[in-house]
PAVEX-366892 format. One record per residue (C-alpha): residue in one letter; x, y, z. Coordinates in steps of 0.2 Angstrom, whole numbers, padded with zeros to 4 digits, always signed. Layout:
AXYZ ...
//
This chain:
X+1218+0452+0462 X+1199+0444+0461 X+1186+0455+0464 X+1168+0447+0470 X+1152+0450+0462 X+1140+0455+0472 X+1125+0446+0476 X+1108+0450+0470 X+1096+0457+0484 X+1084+0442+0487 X+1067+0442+0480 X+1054+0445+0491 X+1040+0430+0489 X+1023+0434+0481 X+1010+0438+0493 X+0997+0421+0493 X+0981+0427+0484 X+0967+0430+0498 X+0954+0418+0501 X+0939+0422+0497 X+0924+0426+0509 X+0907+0424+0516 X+0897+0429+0503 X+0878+0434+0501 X+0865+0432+0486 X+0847+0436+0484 X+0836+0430+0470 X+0816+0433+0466 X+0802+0423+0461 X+0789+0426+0446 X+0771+0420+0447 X+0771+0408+0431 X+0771+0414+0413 X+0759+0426+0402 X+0767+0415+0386 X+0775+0396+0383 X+0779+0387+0368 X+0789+0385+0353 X+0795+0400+0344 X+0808+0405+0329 X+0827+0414+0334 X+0834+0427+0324 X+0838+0413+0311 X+0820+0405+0310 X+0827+0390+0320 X+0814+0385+0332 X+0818+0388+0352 X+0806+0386+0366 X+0804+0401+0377 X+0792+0410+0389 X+0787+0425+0393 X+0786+0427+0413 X+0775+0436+0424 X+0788+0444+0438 X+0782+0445+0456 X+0788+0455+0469 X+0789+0448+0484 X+0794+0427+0488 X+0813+0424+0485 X+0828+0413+0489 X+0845+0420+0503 X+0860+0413+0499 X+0874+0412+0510 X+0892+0404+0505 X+0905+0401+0518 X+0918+0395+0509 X+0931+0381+0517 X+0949+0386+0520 X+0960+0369+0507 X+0941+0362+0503 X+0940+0357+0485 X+0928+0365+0475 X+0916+0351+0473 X+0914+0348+0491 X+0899+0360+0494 X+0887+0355+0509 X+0873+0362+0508 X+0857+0366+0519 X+0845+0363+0520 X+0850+0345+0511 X+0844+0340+0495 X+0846+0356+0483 X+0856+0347+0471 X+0853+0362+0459 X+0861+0374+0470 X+0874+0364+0475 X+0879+0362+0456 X+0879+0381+0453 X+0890+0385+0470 X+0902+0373+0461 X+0901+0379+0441 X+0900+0398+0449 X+0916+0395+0460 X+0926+0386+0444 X+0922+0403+0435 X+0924+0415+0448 X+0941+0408+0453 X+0948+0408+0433 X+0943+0428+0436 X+0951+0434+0451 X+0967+0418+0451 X+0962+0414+0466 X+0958+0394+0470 X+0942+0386+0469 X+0934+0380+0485 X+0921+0373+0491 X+0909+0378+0507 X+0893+0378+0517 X+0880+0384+0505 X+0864+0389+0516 X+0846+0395+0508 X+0833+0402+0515 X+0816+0409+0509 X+0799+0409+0505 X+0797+0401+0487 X+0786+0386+0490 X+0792+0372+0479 X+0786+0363+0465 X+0771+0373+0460 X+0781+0383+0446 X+0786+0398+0452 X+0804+0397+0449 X+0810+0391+0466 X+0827+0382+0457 X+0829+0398+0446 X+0829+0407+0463 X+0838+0395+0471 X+0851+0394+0457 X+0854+0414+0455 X+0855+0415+0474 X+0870+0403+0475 X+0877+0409+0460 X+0877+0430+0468 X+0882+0423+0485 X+0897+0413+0480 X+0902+0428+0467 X+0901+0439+0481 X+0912+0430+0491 X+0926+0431+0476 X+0922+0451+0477 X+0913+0449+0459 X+0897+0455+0452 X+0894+0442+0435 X+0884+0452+0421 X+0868+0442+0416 X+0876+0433+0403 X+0886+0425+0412 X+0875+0420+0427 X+0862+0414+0415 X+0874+0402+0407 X+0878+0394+0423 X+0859+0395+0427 X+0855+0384+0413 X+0872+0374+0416 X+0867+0371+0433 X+0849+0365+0430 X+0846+0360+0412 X+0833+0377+0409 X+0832+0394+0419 X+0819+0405+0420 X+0824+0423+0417 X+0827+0431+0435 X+0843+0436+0433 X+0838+0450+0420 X+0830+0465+0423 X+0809+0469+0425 X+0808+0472+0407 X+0798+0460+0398 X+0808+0447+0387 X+0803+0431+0377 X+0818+0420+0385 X+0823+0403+0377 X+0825+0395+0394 X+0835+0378+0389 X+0850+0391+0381 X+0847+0406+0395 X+0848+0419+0382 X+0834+0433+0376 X+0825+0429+0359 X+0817+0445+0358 X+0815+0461+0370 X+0796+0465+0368 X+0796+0481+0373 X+0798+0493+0392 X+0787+0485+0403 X+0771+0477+0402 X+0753+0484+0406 X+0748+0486+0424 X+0739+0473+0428 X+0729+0467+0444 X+0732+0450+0449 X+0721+0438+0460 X+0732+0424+0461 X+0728+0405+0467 X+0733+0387+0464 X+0724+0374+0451 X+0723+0356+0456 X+0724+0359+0475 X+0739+0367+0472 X+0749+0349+0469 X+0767+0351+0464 X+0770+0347+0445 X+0784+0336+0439 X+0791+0347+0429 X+0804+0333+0421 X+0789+0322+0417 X+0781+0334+0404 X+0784+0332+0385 X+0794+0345+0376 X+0785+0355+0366 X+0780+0351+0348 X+0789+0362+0336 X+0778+0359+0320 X+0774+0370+0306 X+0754+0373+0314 X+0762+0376+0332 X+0775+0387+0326 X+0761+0397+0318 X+0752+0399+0333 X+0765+0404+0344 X+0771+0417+0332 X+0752+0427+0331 X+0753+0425+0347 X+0769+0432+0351 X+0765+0445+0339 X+0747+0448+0351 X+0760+0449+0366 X+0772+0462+0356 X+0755+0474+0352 X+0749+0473+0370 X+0765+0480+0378 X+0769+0493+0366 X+0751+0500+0366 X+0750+0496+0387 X+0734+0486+0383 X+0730+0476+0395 X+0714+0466+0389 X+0726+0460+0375 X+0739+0455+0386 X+0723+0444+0396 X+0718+0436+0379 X+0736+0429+0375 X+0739+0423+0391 X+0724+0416+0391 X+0727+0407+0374 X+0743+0400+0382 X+0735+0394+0396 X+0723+0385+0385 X+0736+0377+0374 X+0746+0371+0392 X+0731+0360+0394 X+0734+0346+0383 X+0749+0345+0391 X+0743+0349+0410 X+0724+0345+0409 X+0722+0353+0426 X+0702+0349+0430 X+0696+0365+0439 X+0704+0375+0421 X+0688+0378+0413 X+0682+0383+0430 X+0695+0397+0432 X+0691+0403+0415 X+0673+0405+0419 X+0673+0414+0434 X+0686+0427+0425 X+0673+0429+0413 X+0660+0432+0425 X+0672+0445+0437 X+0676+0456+0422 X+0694+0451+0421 X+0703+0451+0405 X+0708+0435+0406 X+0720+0422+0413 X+0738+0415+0416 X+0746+0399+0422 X+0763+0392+0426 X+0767+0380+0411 X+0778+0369+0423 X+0766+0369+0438 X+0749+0375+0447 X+0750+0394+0453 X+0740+0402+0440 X+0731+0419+0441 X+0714+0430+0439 X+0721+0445+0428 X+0711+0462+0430 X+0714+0478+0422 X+0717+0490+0436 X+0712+0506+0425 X+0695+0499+0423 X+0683+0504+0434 X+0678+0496+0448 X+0695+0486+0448 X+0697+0483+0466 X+0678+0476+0468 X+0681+0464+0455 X+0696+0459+0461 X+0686+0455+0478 X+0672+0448+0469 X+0686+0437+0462 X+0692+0430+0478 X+0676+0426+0483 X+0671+0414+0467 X+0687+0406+0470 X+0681+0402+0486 X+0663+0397+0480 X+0674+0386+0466 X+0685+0379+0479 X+0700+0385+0471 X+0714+0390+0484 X+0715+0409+0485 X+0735+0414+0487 X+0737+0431+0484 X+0733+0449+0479 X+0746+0458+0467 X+0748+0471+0456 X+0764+0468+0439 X+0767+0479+0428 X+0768+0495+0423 X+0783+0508+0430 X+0782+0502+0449 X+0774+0487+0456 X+0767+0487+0473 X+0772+0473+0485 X+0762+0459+0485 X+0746+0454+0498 X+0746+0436+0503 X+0734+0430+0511 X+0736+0421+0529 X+0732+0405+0523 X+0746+0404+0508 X+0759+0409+0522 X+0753+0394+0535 X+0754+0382+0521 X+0769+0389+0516 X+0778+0389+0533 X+0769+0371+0538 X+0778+0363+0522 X+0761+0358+0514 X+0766+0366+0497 X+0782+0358+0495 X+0795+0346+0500 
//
């Protein structure tokens, strides 16, 4: 007599992993830099790095659609041309994708915002983090900082620090990671802000790297040191002096021809000094909004810029525990939405 062995119960198949979904991304601007140069890491190698001024208000939408079986470099994205974006939609999906096991794909990558391009305010870096959120959120993900910064840099070559929070940091932009925390927030400032040179865009890639000498090591050290003092003691008329010296030092490189003009007309408004994008040609009035009479010399401000013939953009306050949202003026907003101040 034979006896049978049972069969085993069939094994049921593993349930396919789920595609991922629409996903949405937001990323701010910043309004140029309080300090850029060279600077010594934690092991006296020299790094470049900048020190931003943030800017509530212009900022890059994101939306990622991705494509049921598309392979993750085939990203479309709109409008055409954001090569940049289209790089981190792809680098962002690889990583999200080793995270949850699901497959990478690619998509329709749309962007939408106010960031007018090529005047150095960050418009990639925007660009870049939006993409990089809106294709994590389609994976169901939220990436630390770290993470987001490394793509950052991987997608563009060097990423200004938006993905990190208002406090203020020297960033070493071409590694996207923090050289130093300089303290909880900087001092309220006042800031007229405006474009040098007509506000033409800057080729960014055409500018020399910065020299990292013995001298020029030197001098962005006291001034970092300047920039440290200002923030722990809230001292604004500090802060105005380094930026200042930074904008100054930009100029060999830049050589913007209303600079000096700008300078003098701070001087003569009572502000407490100046600050420029390093990579482009939004800079800003900077006033003390403790002093007295700050508002008035904030108007008196916007009318030399207009006696100087240097185009008046907007009216904001950074800074301090809560900034207030920005006041553009109509003219920056027509130019913005006629495509005069970028591509």
């Amino acid at each position: 007599m034979t006896t049978s062995t049972p069969a085993p119960p069939p094994t049921a198949a593993p349930a396919p992993a789920p595609a991922p979904t629409p996903g949405t991304g937001h990323a701010a601007a910043h309004h140029g830099e309080l300090l850029q140069g060279v600077f010594a890491d934690g092991a006296g190698r020299p790094r470049a790095g900048l020190v931003t001024l943030p800017l509530d208000g212009p900022g890059t939408r994101a939306e990622f659609t991705p494509s049921p079986g598309a392979p993750a470099d085939a990203v479309v994205v709109v409008p055409a041309g954001r090569t940049k974006a289209a790089r981190a939609a792809r680098l962002a999906a690889a990583v999200c994708a080793a995270r949850t096991g699901r497959p990478a794909r690619g998509g329709t990558l749309r962007l939408t915002g106010s960031v007018p391009l090529g005047l150095g305010m960050g418009s990639s870096t925007s660009d870049v983090l939006a993409t990089v959120r809106a294709v994590a959120d389609a994976y169901g993900l939220r990436l630390d900082p770290g993470t987001t910064a490394g793509l950052a840099v991987r997608a563009e070559g060097a990423s200004d620090p938006l993905m990190l929070d208002e406090r203020p940091v020297l960033f070493a932009q071409r590694e996207g990671r923090v050289l130093e925390v300089l303290g909880p927030a900087l001092p309220p400032l006042l800031v007229v802000g405006c474009l040098l040179g007509g506000g033409a865009p800057v080729d960014t890639l055409a500018l020399p790297a910065p020299e990292a000498t013995g001298s020029e090591l030197r001098a962005y050290a006291r001034l970092r040191d300047r920039l440290r003092r200002a923030v722990a003691d809230g001292d604004a008329a500090l802060l105005g002096r380094v930026a200042t010296a930074s904008a100054r030092r930009a100029q060999r490189v830049l050589r913007h021809p209303d600079f000096e003009a700008l300078v003098a007309l701070a001087r003569r408004t009572g502000a407490v000094g100046v600050q420029i994008s390093h990579s482009g040609s939004v800079a800003g009035v900077l006033h003390d909004p403790a002093a007295p009479g700050a508002e008035a010399r904030a108007d008196a401000t916007r009318r030399a810029l207009a006696a100087a013939r240097i185009p008046y953009t907007r009216t904001f306050t950074a800074g301090g525990p809560r900034p207030e949202p920005v006041r553009p003026c109509r003219c920056w907003a027509e130019r913005v939405r006629g495509g005069r101040m970028g591509p």
